[in-house]
PDB file with SEQRES, HELIX, SHEET and CRYST1 records, atoms N, CA, C and O in Angstrom:
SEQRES   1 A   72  UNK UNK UNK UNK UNK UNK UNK UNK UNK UNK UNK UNK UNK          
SEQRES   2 A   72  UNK UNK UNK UNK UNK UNK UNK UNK UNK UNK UNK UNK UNK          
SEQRES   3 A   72  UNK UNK UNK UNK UNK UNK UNK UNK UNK UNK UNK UNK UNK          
SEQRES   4 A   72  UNK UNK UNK UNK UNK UNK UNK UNK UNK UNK UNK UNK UNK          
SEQRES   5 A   72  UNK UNK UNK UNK UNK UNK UNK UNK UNK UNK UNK UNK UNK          
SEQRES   6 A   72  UNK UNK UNK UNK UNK UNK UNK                                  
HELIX    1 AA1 UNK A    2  UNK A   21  1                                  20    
HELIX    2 AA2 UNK A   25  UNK A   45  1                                  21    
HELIX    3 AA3 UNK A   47  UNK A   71  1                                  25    
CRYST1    1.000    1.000    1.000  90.00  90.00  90.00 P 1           1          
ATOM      1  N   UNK A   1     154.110 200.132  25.674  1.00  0.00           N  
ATOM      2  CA  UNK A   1     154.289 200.158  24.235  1.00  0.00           C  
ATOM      3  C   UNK A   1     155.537 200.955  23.890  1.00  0.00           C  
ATOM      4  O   UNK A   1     155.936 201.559  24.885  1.00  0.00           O  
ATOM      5  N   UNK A   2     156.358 201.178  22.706  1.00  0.00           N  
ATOM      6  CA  UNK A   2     157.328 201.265  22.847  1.00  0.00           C  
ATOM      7  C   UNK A   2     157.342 202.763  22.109  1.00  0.00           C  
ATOM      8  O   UNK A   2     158.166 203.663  22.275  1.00  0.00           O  
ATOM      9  N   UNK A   3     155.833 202.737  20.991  1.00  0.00           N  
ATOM     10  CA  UNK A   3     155.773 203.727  20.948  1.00  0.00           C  
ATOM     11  C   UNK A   3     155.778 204.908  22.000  1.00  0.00           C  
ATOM     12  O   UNK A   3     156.317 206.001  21.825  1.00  0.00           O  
ATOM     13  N   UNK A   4     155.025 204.463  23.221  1.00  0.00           N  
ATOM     14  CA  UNK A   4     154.752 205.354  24.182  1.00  0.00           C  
ATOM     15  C   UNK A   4     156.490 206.126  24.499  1.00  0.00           C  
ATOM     16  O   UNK A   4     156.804 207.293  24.267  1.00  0.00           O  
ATOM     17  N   UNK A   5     157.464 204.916  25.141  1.00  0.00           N  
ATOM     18  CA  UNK A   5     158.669 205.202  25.231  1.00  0.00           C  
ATOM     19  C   UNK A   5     159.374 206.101  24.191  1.00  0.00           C  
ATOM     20  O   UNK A   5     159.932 207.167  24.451  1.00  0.00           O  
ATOM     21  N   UNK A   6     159.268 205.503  22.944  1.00  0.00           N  
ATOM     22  CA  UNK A   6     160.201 206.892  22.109  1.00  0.00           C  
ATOM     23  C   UNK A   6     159.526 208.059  22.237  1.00  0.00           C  
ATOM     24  O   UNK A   6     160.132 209.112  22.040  1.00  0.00           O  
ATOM     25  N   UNK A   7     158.053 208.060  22.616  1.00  0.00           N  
ATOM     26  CA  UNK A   7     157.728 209.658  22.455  1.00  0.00           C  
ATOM     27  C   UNK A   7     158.181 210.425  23.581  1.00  0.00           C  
ATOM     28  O   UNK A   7     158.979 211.358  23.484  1.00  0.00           O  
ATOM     29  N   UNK A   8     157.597 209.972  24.789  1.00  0.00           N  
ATOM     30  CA  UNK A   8     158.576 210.400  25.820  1.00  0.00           C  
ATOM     31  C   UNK A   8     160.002 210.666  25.650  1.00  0.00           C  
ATOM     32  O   UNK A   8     160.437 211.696  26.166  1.00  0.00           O  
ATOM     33  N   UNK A   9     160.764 209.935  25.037  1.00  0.00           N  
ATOM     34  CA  UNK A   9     162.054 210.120  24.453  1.00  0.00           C  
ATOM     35  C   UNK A   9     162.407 211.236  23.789  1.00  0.00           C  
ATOM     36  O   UNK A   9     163.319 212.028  24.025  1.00  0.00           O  
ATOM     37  N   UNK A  10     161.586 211.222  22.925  1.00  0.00           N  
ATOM     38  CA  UNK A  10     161.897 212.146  21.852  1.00  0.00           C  
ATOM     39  C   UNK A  10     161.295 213.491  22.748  1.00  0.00           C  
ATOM     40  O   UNK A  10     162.106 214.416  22.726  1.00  0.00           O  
ATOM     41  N   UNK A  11     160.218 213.753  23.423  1.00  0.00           N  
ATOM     42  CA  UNK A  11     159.794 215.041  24.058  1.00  0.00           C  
ATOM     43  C   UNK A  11     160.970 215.430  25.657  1.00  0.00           C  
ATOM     44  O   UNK A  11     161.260 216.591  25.944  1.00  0.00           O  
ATOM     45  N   UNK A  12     161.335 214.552  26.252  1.00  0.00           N  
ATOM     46  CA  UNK A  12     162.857 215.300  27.005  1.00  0.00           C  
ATOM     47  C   UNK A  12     163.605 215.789  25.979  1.00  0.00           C  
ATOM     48  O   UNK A  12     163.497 216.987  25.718  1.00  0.00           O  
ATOM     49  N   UNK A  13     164.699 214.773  25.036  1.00  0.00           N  
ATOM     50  CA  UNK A  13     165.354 215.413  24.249  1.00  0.00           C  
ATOM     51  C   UNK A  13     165.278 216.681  24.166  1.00  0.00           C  
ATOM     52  O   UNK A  13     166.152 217.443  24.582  1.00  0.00           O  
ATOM     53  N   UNK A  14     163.649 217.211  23.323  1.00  0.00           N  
ATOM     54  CA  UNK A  14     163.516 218.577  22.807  1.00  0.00           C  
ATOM     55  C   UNK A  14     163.226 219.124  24.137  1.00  0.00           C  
ATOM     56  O   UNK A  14     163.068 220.284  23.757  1.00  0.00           O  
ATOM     57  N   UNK A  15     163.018 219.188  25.511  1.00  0.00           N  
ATOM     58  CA  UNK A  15     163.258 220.137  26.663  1.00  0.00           C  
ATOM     59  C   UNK A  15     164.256 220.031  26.722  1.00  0.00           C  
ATOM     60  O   UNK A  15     164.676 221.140  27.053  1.00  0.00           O  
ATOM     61  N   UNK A  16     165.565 218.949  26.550  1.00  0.00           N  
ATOM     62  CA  UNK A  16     166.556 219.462  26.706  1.00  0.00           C  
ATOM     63  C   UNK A  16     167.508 220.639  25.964  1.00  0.00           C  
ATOM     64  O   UNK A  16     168.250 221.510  26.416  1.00  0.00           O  
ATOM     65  N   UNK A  17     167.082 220.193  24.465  1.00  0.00           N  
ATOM     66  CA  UNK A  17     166.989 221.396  23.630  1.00  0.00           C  
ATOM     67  C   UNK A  17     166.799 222.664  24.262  1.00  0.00           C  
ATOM     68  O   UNK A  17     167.639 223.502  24.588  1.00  0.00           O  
ATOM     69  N   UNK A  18     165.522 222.665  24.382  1.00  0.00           N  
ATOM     70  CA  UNK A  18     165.128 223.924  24.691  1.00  0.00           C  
ATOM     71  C   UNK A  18     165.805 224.968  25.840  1.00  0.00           C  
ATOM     72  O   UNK A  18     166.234 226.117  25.735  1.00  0.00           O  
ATOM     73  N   UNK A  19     165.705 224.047  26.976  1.00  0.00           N  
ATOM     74  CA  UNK A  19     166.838 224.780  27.752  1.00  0.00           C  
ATOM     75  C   UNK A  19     168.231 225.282  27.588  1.00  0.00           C  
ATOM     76  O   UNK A  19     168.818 226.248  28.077  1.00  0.00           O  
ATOM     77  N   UNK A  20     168.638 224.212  26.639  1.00  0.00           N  
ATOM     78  CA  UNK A  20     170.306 224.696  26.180  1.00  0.00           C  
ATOM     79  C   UNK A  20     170.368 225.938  25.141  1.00  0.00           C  
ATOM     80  O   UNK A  20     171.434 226.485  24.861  1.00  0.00           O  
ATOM     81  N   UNK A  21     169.124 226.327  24.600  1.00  0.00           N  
ATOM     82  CA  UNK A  21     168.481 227.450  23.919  1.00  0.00           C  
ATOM     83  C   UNK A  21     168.018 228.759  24.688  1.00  0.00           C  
ATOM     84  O   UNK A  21     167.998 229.903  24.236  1.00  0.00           O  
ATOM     85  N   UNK A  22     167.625 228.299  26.041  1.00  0.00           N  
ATOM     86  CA  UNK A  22     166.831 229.585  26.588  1.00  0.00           C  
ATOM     87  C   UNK A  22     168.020 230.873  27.157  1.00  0.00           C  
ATOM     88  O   UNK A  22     169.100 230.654  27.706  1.00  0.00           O  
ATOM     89  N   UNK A  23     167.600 231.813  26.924  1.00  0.00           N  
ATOM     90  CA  UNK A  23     168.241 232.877  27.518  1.00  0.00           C  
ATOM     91  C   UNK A  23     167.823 233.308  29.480  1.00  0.00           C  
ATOM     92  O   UNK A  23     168.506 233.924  30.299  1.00  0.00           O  
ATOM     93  N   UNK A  24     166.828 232.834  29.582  1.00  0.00           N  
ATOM     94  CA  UNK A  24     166.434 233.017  30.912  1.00  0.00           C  
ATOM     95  C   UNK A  24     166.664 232.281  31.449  1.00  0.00           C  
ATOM     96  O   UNK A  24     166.569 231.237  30.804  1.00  0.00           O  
ATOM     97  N   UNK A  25     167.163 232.054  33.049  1.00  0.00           N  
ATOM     98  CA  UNK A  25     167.294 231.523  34.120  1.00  0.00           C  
ATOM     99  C   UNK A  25     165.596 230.494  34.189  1.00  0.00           C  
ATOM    100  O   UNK A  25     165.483 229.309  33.875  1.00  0.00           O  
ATOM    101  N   UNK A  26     164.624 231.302  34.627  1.00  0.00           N  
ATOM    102  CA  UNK A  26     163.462 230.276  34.476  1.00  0.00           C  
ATOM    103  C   UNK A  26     162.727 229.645  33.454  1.00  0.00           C  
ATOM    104  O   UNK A  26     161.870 228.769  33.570  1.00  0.00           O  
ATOM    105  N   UNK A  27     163.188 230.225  32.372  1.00  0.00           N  
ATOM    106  CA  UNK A  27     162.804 228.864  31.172  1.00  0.00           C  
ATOM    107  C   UNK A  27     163.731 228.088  31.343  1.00  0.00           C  
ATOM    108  O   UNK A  27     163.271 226.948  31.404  1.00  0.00           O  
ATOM    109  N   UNK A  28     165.076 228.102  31.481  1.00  0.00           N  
ATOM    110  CA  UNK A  28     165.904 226.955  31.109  1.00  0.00           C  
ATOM    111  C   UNK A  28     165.390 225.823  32.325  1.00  0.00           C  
ATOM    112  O   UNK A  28     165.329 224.634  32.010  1.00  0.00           O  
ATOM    113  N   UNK A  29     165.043 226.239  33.658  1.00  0.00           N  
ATOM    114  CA  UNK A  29     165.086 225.683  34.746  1.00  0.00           C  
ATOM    115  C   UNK A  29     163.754 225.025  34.033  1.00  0.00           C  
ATOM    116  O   UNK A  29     163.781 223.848  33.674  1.00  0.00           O  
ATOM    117  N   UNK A  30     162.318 226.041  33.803  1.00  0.00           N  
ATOM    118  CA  UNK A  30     161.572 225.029  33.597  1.00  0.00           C  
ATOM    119  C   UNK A  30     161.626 224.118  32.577  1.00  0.00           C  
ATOM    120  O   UNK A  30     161.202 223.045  33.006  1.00  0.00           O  
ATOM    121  N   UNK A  31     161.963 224.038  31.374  1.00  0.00           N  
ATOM    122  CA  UNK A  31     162.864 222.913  30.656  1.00  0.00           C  
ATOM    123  C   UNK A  31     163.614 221.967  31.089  1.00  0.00           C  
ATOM    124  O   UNK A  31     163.619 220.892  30.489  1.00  0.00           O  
ATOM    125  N   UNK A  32     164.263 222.133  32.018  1.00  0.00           N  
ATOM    126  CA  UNK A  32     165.292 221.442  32.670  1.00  0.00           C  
ATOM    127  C   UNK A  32     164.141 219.899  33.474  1.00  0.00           C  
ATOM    128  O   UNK A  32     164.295 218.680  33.402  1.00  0.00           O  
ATOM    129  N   UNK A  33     162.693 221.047  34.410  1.00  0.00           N  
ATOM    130  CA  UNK A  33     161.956 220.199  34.578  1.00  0.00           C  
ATOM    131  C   UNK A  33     161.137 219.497  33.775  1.00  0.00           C  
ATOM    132  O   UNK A  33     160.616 218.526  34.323  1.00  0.00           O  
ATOM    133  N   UNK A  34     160.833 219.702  32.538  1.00  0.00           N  
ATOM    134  CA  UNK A  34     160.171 219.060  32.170  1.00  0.00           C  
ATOM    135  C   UNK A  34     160.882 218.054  31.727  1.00  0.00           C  
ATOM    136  O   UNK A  34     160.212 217.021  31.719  1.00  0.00           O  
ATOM    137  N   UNK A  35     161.977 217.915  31.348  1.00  0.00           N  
ATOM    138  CA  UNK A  35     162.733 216.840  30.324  1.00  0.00           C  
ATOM    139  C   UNK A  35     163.029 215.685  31.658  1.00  0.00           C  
ATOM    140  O   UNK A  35     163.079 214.469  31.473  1.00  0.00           O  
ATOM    141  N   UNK A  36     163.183 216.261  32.819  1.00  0.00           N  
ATOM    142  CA  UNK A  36     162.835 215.421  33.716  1.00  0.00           C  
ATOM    143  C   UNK A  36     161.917 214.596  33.508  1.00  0.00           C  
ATOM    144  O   UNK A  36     162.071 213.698  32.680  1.00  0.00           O  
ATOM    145  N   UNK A  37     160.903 214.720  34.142  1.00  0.00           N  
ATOM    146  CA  UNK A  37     159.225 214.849  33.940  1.00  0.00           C  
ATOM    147  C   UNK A  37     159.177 213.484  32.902  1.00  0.00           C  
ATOM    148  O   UNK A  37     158.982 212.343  33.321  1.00  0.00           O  
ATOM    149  N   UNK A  38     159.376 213.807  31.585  1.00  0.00           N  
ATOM    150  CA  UNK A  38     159.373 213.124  30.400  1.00  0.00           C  
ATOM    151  C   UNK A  38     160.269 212.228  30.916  1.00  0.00           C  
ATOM    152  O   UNK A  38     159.699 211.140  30.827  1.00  0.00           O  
ATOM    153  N   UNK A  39     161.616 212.027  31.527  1.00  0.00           N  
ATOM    154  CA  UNK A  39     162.423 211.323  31.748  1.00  0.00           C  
ATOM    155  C   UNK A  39     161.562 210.163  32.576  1.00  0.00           C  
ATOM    156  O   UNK A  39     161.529 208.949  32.373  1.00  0.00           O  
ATOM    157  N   UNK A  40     160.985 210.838  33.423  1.00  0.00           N  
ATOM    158  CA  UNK A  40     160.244 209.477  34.517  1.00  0.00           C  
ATOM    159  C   UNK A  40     159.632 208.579  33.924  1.00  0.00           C  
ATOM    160  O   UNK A  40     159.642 207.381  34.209  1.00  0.00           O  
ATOM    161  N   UNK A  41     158.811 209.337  32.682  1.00  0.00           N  
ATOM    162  CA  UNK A  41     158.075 208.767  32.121  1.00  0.00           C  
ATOM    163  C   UNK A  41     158.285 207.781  31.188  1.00  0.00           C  
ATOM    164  O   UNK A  41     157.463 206.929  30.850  1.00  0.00           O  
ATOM    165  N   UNK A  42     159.830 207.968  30.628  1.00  0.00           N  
ATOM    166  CA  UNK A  42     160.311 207.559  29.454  1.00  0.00           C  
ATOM    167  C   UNK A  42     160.775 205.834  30.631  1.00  0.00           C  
ATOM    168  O   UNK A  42     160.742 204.717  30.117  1.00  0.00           O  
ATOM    169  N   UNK A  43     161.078 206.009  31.856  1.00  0.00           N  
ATOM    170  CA  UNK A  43     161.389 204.707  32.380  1.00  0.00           C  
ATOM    171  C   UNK A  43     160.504 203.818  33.110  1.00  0.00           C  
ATOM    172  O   UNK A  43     160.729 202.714  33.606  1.00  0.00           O  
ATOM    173  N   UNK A  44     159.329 204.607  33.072  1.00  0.00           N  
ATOM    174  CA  UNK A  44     158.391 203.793  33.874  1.00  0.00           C  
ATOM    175  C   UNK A  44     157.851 203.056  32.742  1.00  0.00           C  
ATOM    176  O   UNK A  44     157.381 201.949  33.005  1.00  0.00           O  
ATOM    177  N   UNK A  45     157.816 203.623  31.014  1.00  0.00           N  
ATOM    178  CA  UNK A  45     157.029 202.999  30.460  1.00  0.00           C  
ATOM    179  C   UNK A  45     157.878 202.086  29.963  1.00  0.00           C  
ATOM    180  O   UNK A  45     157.239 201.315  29.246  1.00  0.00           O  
ATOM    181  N   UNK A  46     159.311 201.740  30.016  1.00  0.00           N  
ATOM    182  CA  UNK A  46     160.009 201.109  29.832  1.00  0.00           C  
ATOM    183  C   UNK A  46     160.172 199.555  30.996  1.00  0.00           C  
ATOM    184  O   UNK A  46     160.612 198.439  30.718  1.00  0.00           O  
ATOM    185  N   UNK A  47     159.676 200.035  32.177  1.00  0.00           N  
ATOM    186  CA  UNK A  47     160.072 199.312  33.021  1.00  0.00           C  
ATOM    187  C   UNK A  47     158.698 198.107  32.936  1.00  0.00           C  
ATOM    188  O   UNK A  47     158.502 196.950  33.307  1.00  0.00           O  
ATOM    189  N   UNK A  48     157.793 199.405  32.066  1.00  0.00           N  
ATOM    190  CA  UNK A  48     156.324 198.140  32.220  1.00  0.00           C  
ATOM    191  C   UNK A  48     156.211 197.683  30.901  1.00  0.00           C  
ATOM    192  O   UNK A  48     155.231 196.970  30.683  1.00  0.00           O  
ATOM    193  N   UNK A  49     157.153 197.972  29.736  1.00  0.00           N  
ATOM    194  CA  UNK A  49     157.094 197.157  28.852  1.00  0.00           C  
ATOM    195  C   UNK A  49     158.193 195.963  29.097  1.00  0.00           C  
ATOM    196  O   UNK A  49     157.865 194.927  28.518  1.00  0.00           O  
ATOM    197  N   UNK A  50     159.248 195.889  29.722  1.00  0.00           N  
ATOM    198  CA  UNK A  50     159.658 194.717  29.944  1.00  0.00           C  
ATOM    199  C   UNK A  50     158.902 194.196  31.103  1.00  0.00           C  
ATOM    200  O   UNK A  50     159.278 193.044  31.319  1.00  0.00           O  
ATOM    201  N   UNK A  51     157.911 194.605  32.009  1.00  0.00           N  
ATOM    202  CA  UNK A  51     157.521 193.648  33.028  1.00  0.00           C  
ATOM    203  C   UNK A  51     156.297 192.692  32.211  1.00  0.00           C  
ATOM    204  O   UNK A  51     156.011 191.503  32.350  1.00  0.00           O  
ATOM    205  N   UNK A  52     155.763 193.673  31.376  1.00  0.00           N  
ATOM    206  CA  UNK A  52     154.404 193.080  30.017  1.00  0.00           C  
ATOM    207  C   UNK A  52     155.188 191.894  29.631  1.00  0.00           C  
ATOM    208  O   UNK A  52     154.754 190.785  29.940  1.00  0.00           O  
ATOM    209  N   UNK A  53     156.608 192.042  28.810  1.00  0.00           N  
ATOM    210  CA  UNK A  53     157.098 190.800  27.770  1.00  0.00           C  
ATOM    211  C   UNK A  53     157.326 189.868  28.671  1.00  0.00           C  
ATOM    212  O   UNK A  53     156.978 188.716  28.412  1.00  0.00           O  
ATOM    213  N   UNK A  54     158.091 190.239  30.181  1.00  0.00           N  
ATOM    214  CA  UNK A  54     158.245 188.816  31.080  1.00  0.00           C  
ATOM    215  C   UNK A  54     156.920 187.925  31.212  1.00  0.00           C  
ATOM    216  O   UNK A  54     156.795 186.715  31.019  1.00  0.00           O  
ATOM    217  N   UNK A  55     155.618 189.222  31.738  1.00  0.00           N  
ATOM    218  CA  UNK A  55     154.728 188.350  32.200  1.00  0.00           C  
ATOM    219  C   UNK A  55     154.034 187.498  30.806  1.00  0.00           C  
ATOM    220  O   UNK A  55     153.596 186.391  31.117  1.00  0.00           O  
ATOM    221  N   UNK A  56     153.907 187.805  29.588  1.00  0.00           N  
ATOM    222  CA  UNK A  56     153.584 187.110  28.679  1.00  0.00           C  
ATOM    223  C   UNK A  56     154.595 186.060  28.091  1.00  0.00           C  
ATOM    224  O   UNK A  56     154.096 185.163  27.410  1.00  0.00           O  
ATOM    225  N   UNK A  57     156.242 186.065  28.310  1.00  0.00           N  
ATOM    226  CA  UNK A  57     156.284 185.032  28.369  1.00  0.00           C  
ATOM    227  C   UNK A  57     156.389 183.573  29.246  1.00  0.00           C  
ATOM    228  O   UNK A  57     156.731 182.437  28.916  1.00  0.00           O  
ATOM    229  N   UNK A  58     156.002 184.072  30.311  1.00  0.00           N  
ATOM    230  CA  UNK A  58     155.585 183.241  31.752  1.00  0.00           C  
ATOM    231  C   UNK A  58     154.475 182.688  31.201  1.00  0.00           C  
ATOM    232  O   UNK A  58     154.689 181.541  30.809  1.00  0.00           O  
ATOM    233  N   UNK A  59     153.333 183.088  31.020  1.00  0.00           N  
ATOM    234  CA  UNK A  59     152.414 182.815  30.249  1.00  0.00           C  
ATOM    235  C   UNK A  59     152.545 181.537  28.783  1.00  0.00           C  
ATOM    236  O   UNK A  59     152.108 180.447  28.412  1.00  0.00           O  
ATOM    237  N   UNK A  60     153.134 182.241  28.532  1.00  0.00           N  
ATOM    238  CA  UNK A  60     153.526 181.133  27.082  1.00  0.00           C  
ATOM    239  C   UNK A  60     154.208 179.849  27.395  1.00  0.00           C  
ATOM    240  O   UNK A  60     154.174 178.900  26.611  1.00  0.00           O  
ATOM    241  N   UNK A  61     155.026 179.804  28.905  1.00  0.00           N  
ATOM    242  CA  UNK A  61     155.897 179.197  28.720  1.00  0.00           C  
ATOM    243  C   UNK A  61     154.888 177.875  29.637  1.00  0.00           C  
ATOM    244  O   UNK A  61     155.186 176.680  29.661  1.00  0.00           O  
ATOM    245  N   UNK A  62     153.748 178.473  30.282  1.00  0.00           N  
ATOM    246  CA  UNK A  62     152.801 177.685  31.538  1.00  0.00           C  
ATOM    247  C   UNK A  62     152.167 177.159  30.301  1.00  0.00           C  
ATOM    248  O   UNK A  62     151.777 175.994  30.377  1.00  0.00           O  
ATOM    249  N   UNK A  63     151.971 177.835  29.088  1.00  0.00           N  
ATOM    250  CA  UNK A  63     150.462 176.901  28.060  1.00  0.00           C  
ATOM    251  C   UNK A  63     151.454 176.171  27.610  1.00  0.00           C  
ATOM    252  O   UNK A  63     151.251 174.992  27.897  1.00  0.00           O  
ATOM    253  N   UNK A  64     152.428 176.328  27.042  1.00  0.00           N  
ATOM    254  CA  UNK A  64     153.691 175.323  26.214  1.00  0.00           C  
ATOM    255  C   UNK A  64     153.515 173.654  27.647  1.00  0.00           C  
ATOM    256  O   UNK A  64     152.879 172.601  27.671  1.00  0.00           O  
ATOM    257  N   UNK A  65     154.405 174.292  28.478  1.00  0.00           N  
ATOM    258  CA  UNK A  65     154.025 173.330  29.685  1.00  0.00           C  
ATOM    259  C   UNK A  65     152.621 172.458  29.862  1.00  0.00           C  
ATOM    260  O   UNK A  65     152.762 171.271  30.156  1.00  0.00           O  
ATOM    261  N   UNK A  66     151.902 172.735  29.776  1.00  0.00           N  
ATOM    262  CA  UNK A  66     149.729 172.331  30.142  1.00  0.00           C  
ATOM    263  C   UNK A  66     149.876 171.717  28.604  1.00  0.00           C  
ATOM    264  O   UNK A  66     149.660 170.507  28.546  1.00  0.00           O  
ATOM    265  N   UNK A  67     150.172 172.296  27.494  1.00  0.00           N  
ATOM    266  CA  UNK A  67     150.083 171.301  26.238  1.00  0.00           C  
ATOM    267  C   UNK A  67     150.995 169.700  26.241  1.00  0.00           C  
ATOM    268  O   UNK A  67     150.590 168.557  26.029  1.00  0.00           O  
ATOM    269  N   UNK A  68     152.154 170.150  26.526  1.00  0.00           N  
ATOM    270  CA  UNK A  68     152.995 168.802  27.151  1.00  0.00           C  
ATOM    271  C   UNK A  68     152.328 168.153  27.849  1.00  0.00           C  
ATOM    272  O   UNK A  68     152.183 167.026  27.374  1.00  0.00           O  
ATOM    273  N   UNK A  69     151.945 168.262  28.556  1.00  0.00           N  
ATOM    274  CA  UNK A  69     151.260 167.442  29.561  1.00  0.00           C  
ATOM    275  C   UNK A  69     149.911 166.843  28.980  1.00  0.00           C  
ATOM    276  O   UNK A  69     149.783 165.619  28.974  1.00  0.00           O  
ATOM    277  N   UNK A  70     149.229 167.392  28.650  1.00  0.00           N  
ATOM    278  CA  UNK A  70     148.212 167.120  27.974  1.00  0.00           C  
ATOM    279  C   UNK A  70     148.265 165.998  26.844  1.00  0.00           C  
ATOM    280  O   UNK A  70     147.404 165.144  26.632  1.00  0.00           O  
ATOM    281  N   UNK A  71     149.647 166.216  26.064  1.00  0.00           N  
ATOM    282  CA  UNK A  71     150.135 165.700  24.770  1.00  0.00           C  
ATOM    283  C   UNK A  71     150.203 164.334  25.157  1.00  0.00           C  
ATOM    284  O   UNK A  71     149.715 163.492  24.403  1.00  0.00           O  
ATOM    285  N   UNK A  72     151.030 163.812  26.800  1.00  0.00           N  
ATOM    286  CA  UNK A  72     151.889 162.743  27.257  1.00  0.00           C  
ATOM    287  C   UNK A  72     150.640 161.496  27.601  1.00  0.00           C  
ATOM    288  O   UNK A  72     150.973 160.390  28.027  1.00  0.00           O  
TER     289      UNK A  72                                                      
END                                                                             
């Protein structure tokens, strides 16, 4: 969902924020990881919302096909 993606989006961003904010060596680092973190996340849910739209329109394109046939 794509919502899922911008939120992930939007939550690295603000670790990245945050780190470019921190005064400490290990907040910035752990910021640094999390916006990671969020980063993985932000492409996996990306990678399975375009694998969702392919496989549904594979789908659409097999009933479009089975109706033709059906039609002939």
């Amino acid at each position: 969902m794509a919502t899922h993606l911008q939120f992930y989006l939007d939550r690295a961003a603000e670790a990245r924020g945050d780190a470019a904010e921190a005064t400490l060596d290990n907040v910035r680092e752990r910021c640094i990881r999390s916006a990671i973190a969020w980063e993985k996340m932000a492409a996996r849910a990306a990678w399975t919302d375009a694998a969702r739209e392919k496989q549904e329109a594979a789908k659409a394109a097999a009933l479009q096909a089975l109706q033709h046939v059906e039609s002939s």
